[in-house]
BAROVO-818866 format. One record per atom (N, C-alpha, C, O): residue in three letters; x, y, z; atom name. Coordinates in nm, 2 decimals. Example, Ala and Ser with C-alpha at 12.3 -4.5 7.8 and 13.67 -1.06 7.14 Angstrom:
<rs>
> ALA  1.32  -0.57  0.78  N
> ALA  1.23  -0.45  0.78  CA
> ALA  1.32  -0.33  0.78  C
> ALA  1.42  -0.33  0.85  O
> SER  1.28  -0.22  0.71  N
> SER  1.37  -0.11  0.71  CA
> SER  1.29  0.00  0.79  C
> SER  1.34  0.11  0.80  O
</rs>
This chain:
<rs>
> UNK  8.45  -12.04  8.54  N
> UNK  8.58  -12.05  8.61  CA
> UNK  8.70  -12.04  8.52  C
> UNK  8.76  -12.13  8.46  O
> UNK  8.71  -11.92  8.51  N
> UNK  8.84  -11.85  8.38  CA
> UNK  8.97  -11.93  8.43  C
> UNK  9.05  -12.01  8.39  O
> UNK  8.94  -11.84  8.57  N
> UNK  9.12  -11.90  8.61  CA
> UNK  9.13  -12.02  8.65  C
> UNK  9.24  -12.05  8.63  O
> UNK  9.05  -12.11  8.71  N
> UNK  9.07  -12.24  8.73  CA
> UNK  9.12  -12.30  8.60  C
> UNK  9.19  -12.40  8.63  O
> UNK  9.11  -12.27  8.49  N
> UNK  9.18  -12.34  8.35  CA
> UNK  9.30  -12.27  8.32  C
> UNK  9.40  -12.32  8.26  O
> UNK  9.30  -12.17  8.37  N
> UNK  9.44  -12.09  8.35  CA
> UNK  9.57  -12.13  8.43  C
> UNK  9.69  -12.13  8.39  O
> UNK  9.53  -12.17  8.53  N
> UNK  9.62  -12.21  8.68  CA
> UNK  9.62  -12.37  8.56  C
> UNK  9.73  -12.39  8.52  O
> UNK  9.55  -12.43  8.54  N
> UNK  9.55  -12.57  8.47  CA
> UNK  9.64  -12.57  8.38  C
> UNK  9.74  -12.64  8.39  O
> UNK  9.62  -12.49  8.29  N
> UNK  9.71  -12.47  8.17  CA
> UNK  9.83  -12.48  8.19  C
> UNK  9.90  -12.56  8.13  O
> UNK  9.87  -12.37  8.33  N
> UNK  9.99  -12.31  8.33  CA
> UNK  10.05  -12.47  8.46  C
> UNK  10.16  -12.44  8.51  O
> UNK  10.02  -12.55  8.48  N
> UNK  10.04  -12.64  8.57  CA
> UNK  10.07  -12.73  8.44  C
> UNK  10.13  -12.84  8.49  O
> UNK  10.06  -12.73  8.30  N
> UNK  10.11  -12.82  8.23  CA
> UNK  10.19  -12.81  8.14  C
> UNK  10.20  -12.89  8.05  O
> UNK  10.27  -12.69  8.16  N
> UNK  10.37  -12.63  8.11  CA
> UNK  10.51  -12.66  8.17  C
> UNK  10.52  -12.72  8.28  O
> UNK  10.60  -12.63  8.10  N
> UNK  10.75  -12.66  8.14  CA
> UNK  10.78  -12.54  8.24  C
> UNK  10.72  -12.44  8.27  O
> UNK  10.89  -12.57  8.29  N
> UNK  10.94  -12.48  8.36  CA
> UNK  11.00  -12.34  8.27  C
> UNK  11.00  -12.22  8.31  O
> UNK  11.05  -12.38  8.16  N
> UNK  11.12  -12.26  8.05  CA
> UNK  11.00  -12.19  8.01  C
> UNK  11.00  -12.07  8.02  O
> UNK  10.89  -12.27  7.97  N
> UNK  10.79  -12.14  7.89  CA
> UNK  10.71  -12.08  8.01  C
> UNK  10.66  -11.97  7.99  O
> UNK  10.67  -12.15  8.17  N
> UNK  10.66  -12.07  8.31  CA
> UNK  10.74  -11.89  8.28  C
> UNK  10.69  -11.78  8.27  O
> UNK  10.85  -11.93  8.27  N
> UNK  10.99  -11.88  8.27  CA
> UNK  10.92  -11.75  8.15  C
> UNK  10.88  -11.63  8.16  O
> UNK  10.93  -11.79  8.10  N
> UNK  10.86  -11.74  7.96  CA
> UNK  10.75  -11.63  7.94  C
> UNK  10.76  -11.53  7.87  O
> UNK  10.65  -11.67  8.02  N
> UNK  10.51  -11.63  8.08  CA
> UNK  10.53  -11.53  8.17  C
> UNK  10.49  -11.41  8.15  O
> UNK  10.63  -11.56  8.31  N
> UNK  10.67  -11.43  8.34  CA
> UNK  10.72  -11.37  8.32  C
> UNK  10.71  -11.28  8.41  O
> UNK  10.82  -11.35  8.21  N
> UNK  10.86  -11.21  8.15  CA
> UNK  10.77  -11.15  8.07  C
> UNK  10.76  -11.03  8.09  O
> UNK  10.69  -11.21  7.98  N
> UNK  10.58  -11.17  7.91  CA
> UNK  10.49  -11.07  8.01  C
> UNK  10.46  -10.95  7.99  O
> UNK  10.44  -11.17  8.11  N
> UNK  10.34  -11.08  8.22  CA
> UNK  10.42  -10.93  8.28  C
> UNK  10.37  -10.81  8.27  O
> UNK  10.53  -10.96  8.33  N
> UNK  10.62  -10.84  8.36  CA
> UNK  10.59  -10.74  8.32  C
> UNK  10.59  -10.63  8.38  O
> UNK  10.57  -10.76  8.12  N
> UNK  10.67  -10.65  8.04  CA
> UNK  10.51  -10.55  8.04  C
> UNK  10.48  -10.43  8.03  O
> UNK  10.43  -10.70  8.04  N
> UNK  10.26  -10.59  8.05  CA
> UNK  10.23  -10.54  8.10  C
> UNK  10.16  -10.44  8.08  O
> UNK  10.27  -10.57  8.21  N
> UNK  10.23  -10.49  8.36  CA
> UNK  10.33  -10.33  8.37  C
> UNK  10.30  -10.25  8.46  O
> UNK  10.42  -10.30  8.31  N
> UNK  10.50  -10.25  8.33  CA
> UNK  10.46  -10.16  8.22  C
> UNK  10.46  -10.04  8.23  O
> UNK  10.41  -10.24  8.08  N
> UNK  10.33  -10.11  7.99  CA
> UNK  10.19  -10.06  8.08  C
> UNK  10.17  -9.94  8.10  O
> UNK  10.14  -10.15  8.12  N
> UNK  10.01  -10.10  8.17  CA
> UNK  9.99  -9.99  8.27  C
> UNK  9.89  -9.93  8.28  O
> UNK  10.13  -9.97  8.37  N
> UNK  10.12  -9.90  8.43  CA
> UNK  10.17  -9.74  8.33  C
> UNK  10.13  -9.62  8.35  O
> UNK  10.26  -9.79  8.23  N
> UNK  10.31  -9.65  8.19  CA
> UNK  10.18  -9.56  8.13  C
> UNK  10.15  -9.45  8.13  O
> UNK  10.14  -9.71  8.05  N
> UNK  10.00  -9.60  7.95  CA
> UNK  9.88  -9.56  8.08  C
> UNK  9.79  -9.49  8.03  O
> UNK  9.88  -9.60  8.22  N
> UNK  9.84  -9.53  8.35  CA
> UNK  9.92  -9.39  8.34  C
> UNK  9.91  -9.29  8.28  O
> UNK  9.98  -9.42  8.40  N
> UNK  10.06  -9.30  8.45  CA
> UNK  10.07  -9.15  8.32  C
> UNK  10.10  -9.04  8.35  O
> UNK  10.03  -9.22  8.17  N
> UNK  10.01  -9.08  8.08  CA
> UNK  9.87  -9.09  8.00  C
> UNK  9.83  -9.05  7.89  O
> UNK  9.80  -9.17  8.12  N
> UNK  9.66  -9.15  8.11  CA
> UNK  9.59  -9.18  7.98  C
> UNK  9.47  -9.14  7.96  O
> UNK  9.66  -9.25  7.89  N
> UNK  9.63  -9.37  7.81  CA
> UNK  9.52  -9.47  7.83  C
> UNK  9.43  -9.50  7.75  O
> UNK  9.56  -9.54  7.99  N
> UNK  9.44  -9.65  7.99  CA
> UNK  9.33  -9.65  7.99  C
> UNK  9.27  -9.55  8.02  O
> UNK  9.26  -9.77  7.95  N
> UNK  9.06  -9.74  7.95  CA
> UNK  9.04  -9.82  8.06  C
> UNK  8.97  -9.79  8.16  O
> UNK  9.10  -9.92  8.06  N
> UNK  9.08  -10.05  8.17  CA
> UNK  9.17  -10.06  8.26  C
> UNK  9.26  -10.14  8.24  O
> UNK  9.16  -9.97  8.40  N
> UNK  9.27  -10.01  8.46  CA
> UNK  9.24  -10.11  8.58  C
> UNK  9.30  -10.11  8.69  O
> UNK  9.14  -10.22  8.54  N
> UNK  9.12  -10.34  8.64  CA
> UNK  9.23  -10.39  8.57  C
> UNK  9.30  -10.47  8.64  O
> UNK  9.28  -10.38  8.44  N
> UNK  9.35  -10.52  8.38  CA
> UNK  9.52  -10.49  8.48  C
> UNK  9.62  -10.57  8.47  O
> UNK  9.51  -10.40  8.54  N
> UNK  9.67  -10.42  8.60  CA
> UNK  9.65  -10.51  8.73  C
> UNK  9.74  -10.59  8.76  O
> UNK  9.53  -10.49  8.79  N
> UNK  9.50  -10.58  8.93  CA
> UNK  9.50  -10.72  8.86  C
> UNK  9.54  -10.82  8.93  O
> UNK  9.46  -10.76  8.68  N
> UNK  9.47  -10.91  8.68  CA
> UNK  9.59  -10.97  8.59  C
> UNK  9.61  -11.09  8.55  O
> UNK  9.66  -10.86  8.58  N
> UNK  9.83  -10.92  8.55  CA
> UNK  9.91  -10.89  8.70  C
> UNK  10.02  -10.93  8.73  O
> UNK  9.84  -10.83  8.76  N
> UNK  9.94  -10.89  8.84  CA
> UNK  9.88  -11.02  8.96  C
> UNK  9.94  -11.07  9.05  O
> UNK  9.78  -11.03  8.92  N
> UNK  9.73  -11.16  8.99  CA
> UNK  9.76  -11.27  8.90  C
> UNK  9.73  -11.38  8.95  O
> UNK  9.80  -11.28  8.79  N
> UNK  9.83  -11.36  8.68  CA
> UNK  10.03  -11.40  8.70  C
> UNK  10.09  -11.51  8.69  O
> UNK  10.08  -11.25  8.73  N
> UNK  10.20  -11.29  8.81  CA
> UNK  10.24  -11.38  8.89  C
> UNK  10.34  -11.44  8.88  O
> UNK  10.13  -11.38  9.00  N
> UNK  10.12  -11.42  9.11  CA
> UNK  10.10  -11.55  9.14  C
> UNK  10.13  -11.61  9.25  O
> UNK  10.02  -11.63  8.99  N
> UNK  9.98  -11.71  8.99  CA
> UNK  10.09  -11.81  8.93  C
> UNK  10.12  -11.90  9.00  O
> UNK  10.16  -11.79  8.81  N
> UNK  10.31  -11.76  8.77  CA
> UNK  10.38  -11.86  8.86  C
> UNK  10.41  -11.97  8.89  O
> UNK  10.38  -11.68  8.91  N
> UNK  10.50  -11.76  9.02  CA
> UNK  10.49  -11.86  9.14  C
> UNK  10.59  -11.89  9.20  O
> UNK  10.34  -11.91  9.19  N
> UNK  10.30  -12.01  9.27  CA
> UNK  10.31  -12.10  9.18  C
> UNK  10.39  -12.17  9.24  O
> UNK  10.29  -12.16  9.07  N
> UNK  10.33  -12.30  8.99  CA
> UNK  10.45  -12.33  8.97  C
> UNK  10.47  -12.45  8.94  O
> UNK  10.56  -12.23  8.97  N
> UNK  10.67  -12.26  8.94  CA
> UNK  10.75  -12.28  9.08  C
> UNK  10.85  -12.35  9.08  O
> UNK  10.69  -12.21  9.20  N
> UNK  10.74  -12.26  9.34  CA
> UNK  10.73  -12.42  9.34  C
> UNK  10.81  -12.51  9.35  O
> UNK  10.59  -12.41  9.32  N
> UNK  10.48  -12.60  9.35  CA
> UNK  10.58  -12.67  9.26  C
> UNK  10.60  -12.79  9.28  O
> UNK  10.64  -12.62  9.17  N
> UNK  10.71  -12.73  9.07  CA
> UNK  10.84  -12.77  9.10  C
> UNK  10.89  -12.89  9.10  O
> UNK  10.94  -12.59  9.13  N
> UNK  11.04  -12.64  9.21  CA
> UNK  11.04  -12.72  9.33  C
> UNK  11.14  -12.79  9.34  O
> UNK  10.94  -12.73  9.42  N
> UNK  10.97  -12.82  9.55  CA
> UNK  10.87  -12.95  9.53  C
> UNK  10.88  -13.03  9.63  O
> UNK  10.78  -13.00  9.43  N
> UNK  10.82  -13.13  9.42  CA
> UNK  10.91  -13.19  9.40  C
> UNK  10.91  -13.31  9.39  O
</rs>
């Protein structure tokens, strides 16, 4: 259970390094797709799990804003 500790992790973080985490994830997802697009990549599951890592991101920091 990888992401069950990931989602944990990121549930014990501040809201700034949250903050932090998704620009980092952004900037990869954004190389990941370029080194796609010039046929660079070897692994291109890892774009379906940065951006499910986005996704996850940004559900903790929702859950945190509305407690």
């Amino acid at each position: 259970m990888k992401t069950n500790k990931y989602v944990e992790d990121l549930k014990n973080k501040s809201e700034a390094e949250l903050a932090k985490e998704l620009v980092d994830a952004k900037k990869e997802l954004f190389n990941l797709r370029f080194q796609n697009a010039t046929n660079q990549l070897d692994n291109t599951a890892r774009i379906k799990e940065v951006r499910r890592n986005i996704a996850r991101i940004q559900t903790v920091i929702t859950e945190k804003a509305n407690a």
